[in-house]
C-alpha positions, 0 to 999 in steps of 0.5 A: 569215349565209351569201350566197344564190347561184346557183351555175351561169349563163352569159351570151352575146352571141349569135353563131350561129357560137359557139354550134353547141350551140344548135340550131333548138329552142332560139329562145329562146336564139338572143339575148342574154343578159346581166347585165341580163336575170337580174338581176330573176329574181336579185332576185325569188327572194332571190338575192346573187349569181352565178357566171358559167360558160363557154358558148363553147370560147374563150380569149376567153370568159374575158376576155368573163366577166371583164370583165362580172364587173368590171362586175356586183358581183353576179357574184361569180365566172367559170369560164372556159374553156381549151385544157388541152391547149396546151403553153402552158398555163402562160402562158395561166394565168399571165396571168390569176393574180391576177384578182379574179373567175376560180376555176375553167375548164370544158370541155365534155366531154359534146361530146366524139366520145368523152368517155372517151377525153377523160378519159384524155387524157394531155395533158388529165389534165397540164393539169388537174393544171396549173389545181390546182397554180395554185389553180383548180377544174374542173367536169365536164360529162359525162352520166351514162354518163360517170360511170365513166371521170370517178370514175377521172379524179377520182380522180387528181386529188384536189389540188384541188376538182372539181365535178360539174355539172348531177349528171351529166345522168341523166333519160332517160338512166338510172333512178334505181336505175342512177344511184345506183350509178353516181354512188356511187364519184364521191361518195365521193372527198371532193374531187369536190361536186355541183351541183344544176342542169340537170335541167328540161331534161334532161327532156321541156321542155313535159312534165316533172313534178317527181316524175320529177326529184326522185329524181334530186336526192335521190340526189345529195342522199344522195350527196354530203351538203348540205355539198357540193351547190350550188344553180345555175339554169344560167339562160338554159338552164333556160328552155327547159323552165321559169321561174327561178322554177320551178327554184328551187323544183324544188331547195326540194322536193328539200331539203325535208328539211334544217334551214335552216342546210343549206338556207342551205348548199345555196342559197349557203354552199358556193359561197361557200367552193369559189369562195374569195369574199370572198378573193383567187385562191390563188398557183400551187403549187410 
C-alpha cells in the first residue's frame, strides 16, 4: 500500500530578518513552526509523513531541514535551497551527496524582479543542468503569468524531474479558461508534475469557497493525469486562509472522480516514487 504523504510543508525558526515574505498580514506565521506543531495535524488526517520544503534563500537552511529530517522519522525528505548561479556549485553539491534525506532545492523564482528573465539565465539554466546531472529534482515556484517562459525552461531540462508547485498560483490571477491554455504546453512534457497545494491562500483568505478553487485543480488534475499530481498542505502557509483539515479535504473534492488506487497516488504514491523514498540519493551523472 502506498505511504500517505504530505507533499509540500516548511518549518521555521522565526527570525523576521529571514523571513522579509512575510509581512504584517501574516502574524500568524510570525513564530515558529516546527515539527511539533504539525505533527497532531499529520496524524489526524492519516498522514506518514512529510517532505520538508526550503523557506529561506539560504545555505544553511538546508542544513536547518536536514538536521530536523534526521531528528523527525516522519520527515522523510528536504528540498533544500541553493545559489544555482555560484561558480561553485559543484562543491556546494558534492558536500551534501549521499544525505539520506536531500532530493531536490527550490528558489523562489515568483520573487524574482523579473522571473522570465530568471528562467532564461544562463547561469541559472547551467546549475539546474548541475542539480540533474547529481540526481536531484527542482521545483518551480513561479505564478501562473510564468508559466510560458517556465514551459520553455522546462523544456530544456528534461534530464531529470521537474516539479510545479502550488500549480502555478492561478486564483485571481487568471480564469480558469486562461489557465488551462496556459498550463497545457508545461504538462505535456513528461518530465514536469504538479503539486496540488497553495490554492487557499491565493485566494481571498476570510472569503474563499471551494467552488472558486476547484476549477483551478481540476485543469491540473486533466492536465498532468493523477499519476503526476501530489497532494501538499504547504502547511504553515495555508493556515492563514484555512485549517490543515480543510485543505486536505479542498483536494479530496477535487479528486472525487478518481478510483482509490489514484487517490492512494495523489495523496502519497507519486511522492513516494519522485522523492526516491525508501532509496538512497542517485550518484552524480557523468
Amino acid at each position: 500500500m502506498s505511504p500517505r504523504l504530505d507533499a509540500h510543508q516548511h518549518f521555521w525558526r522565526y527570525r523576521p530578518a529571514e523571513f522579509a515574505w512575510i509581512d504584517g498580514r501574516m502574524a500568524g506565521l510570525q513564530r515558529d513552526h516546527l515539527p511539533a506543531d504539525l505533527e497532531p495535524h499529520l496524524q489526524r488526517a492519516g498522514f506518514d509523513g512529510c517532505i520538508a520544503v526550503q523557506a529561506r534563500t539560504l545555505e544553511e537552511e538546508t542544513d536547518f531541514l536536514l538536521d530536523l529530517a534526521a531528528r523527525t522519522p516522519w520527515v522523510q525528505a528536504v528540498v533544500g535551497w541553493t545559489d544555482l548561479r555560484a561558480a561553485d556549485l559543484v562543491a556546494r553539491l558534492e558536500r551534501r551527496q549521499g544525505s539520506r534525506h536531500l532530493r531536490g532545492f527550490r528558489h523562489p523564482v515568483q520573487d524574482e524582479a523579473d522571473p522570465g528573465a530568471w528562467l532564461a539565465d544562463a547561469a541559472a539554466n547551467r546549475g539546474v543542468a548541475t542539480l540533474q546531472r547529481h540526481g536531484y529534482l527542482y521545483e518551480l515556484l513561479i505564478h501562473a503569468e510564468t508559466l510560458p517562459a517556465a514551459t520553455a525552461f522546462a523544456a530544456c531540462h528534461d534530464h531529470g524531474v521537474l516539479v510545479l508547485d502550488h500549480l502555478g498560483k492561478p486564483p485571481g490571477r487568471v480564469a480558469p479558461a486562461d489557465y488551462a491554455r496556459l498550463l497545457a504546453p508545461l504538462a505535456r512534457l513528461p518530465h514536469v508534475h504538479c503539486k496540488l497545494s497553495g490554492l487557499v491562500t491565493e485566494a481571498d483568505w476570510q472569503g474563499w469557497q471551494a467552488e472558486q478553487l476547484l476549477p483551478y485543480a481540476r485543469i491540473a488534475l486533466e492536465a498532468f493525469g493523477p499519476e503526476r499530481l501530489l497532494f501538499g498542505s504547504d502547511w504553515p502557509v495555508c493556515t492563514l486562509a484555512a485549517s490543515y483539515a480543510e485543505v486536505v479535504d479542498l483536494a479530496e473534492q477535487a479528486l472525487l472522480e478518481l478510483t482509490s488506487s489514484e487517490r492512494a497516488a495523489v495523496f502519497g504514491g507519486n511522492a513516494a516514487r519522485l522523492y526516491g523514498l525508501g532509496t538512497q540519493p542517485r550518484e552524480a551523472v557523468a
